[in-house]
C-alpha positions, 0 to 999 in steps of 0.5 A: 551163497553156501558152498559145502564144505570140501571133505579134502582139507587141503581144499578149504583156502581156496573153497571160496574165492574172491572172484565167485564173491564179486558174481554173487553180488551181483545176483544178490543185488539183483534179487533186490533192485529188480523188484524195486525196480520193476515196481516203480516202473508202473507208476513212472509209466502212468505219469508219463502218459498222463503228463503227455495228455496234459500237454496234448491238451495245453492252450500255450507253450508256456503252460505246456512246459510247466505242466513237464516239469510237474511231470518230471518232478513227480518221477524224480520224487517217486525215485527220491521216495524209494530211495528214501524208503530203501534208505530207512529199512537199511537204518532200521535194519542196521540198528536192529543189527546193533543191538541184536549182537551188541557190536563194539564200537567202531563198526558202521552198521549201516554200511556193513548191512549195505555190504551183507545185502549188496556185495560187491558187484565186479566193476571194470579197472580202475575202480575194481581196485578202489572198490573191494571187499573189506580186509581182516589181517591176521598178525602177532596172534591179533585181529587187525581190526580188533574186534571187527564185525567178521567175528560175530555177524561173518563175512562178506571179507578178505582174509590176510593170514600171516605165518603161523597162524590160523583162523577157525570158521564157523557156519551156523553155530558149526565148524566150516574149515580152517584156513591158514598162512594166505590169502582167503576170502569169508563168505556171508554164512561164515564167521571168525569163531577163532585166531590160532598161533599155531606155533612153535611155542616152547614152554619151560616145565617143572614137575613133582612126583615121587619115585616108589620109595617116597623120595620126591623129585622135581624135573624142570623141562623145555618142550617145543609144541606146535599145532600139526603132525611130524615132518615128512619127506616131502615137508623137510624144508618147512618149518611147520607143517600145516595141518588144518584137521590138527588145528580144528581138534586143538580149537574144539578141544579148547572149547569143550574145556571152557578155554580160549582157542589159543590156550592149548598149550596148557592142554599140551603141557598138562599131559607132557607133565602128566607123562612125565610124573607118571614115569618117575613114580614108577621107577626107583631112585636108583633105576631113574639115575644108575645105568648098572640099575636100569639102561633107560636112565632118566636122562639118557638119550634112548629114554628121552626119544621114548619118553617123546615118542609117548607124549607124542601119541598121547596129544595127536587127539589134541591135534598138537606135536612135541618137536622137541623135549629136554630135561634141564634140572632135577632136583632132590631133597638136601638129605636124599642128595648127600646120602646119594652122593656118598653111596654113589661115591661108595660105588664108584670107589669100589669099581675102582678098587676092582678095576685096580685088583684086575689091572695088577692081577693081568700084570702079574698073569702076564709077567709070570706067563712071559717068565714062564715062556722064557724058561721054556726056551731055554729048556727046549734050548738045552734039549737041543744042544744036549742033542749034539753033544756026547754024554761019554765026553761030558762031565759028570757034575756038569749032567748033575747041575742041568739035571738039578736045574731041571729039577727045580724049574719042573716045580714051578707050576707055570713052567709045568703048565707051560709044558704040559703038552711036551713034557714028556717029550722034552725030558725023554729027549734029555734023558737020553742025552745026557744018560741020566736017569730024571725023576719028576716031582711026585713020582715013586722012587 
């Protein structure tokens, strides 16, 4: 029986059960017994009635009983005959079937022609468990059985998948499903085309472009690749997400290439070399290493995400996921590398030294501000003890040595700068205390 394929890919496991495996069979040794059957009856039938004339017609029992077991023994040999005869079509067919797909050795043709004609009919306990269907396990990447017949003639089969893995199914010459970690069953038109490991594999990468100044680079890489589509919400606690149309464009890729199913990896690492190489060739030496050149350096974080967000559009039409993507090493020419150690030694001396120049200059700022505030306070201090005081009971020297000293400090220019927005209050206010007539710096006579 041929079951279409279900357009839901999450359907394709369960597409054909065991269970429906067992009821074809019986249809399918029907097809073949009945008629059989149905045969033999006419002949059976004659030779009975004959054998029932004869004894009708017997002198003695003695000649009646063995004229029923001639009788007997003519039924028996018609059914020994035919199954004989069903016998030898199933040798001929079998061996036919050997040599038309040259199957390896180890396989019981017979028996398998046996299988794919009968079946399995349902039998009741105890002997539905003695009597299954054949098994094909799928573990470490390997068929067990190596080379089983499920390969090249197809099913009837149960198929036992480990984690990891996959198998493609072909029906006719075409795609049928995928089918993955589990239990599922091959029908009789369907046949192993593939075993797939779908994954994780990591994969160590090196390499080799040039940056736009013709300096050659080589990046040594790891990625982790595997057959599938980014985690959802949902799939947080699964460690591969399994994605059956994924795993079909990665085997039909594969196939296309002249590979073998589990080779895309090389597909993989090919276009994650390729769009590497092709970043590096665009830059500058400078912009892949020198933050003050480029933000998104070679090796910062914000350039690796982008860098695998890239790579990551890229394969999703080989049906393959970069989980995760590290640059390890890079490595320059001797020359180029010493040369680009001293200019960045250069660099980061000269940062220095004008990080230095900018730490002296706010200390000196910041002295000379603190030098300047604390002057303030004491003129504005003088200001206003000079308020309460007499100027006709204060000395005349002593009016002379503020006025000097008022003098001097209104040179500075951090103390004008400092009084620029009280000056002429604060010296109009000692001018009238100490009755002395002040002429600033700059000012006529």
């Amino acid at each position: 029986m041929s079951i279409p394929r279900p357009i839901d890919t999450k359907d394709w496991q369960k597409q054909y059960p065991e269970k429906q495996a067992h009821l074809d069979s019986l249809t399918r040794a029907g097809r073949l017994l009945i008629p059989i059957l149905i045969g033999m009856v006419p002949p059976i039938l004659f030779l009975i009635m004959y054998v029932g004339h004869l004894l009708e017609n017997s002198p003695t029992t003695e000649i009646a009983l063995g004229r029923g077991v001639q009788g007997a023994a003519l039924v028996i040999a018609i059914i020994i005959f035919t199954v004989l005869f069903i016998n030898y079509i199933f040798k001929t067919a079998a061996g036919f079937l050997e040599k038309f797909h040259n199957l390896p050795a180890g396989n019981e043709s017979t028996a398998l022609v046996r299988l794919r004609v009968f079946g399995i009919p349902p039998f009741p306990p105890p002997l539905s468990s003695w009597i299954q269907f054949p098994e094909v396990k799928l573990k470490d990447g390997k068929l067990d059985p190596p080379d089983h017949w499920s390969t090249i003639v197809g099913g009837p089969a149960k198929l036992n998948i480990s984690a990891g893995h996959a198998l493609y199914l072909e029906r006719g010459g075409y795609f049928s499903r995928v089918v993955g970690q589990g239990f599922a069953f091959l029908e009789w038109n369907e046949r192993i085309s593939a075993a797939v490991n779908v994954g994780p594999r990591n994969e160590t990468l090196f390499v080799t472009a040039w940056t736009k100044e013709g300096i050659k680079v080589i990046v040594k890489a790891k990625g982790e690749f595997f057959l599938g589509h980014a985690r959802s919400e949902d799939e947080e606690n699964v460690l591969i997400p399994y994605d059956p149309e994924s795993i079909r464009k990665a085997v039909e890729h594969t196939f296309k290439s002249g590979k073998e199913a589990n080779e895309w990896l090389k597909s993989a690492t090919g276009q994650t070399q390729g769009i590497l190489g092709a970043y590096i060739s665009n830059h500058f030496l400078d912009d892949l290493f020198l933050k003050d050149n480029n933000d998104f350096t070679l090796l910062s974080n914000a350039n690796i995400r982008e860098l695998l967000n890239t790579i990551n559009a890229r394969l999703q039409d080989y049906g393959v996921y970069l989980s995760n993507f590290q640059i390890t090493e890079v490595f320059l020419p001797d020359k180029v590398k010493q040369q680009r150690l001293k200019i960045w030694e250069t660099t980061h001396k000269n940062i220095a030294v004008v990080s230095t120049g900018e730490i002296k200059a706010h200390e000196i700022r910041m002295r000379e501000k603190a030098r300047a505030e604390m002057q303030r306070d004491l003129i504005f201090t003088l200001t206003n003890g000079l308020d309460r005081i007499d100027s006709n009971n204060f000395p005349e020297p002593l009016l002379l040595s503020i006025s000097a000293l008022l003098d001097q400090n209104m040179k500075d220019p951090m103390v004008r700068a400092n009084l620029a927005k009280e000056s002429l209050e604060t010296l109009e206010k000692m001018q009238e205390a100490i009755k002395f007539p002040l002429q600033l710096p700059g000012e006529d006579a």
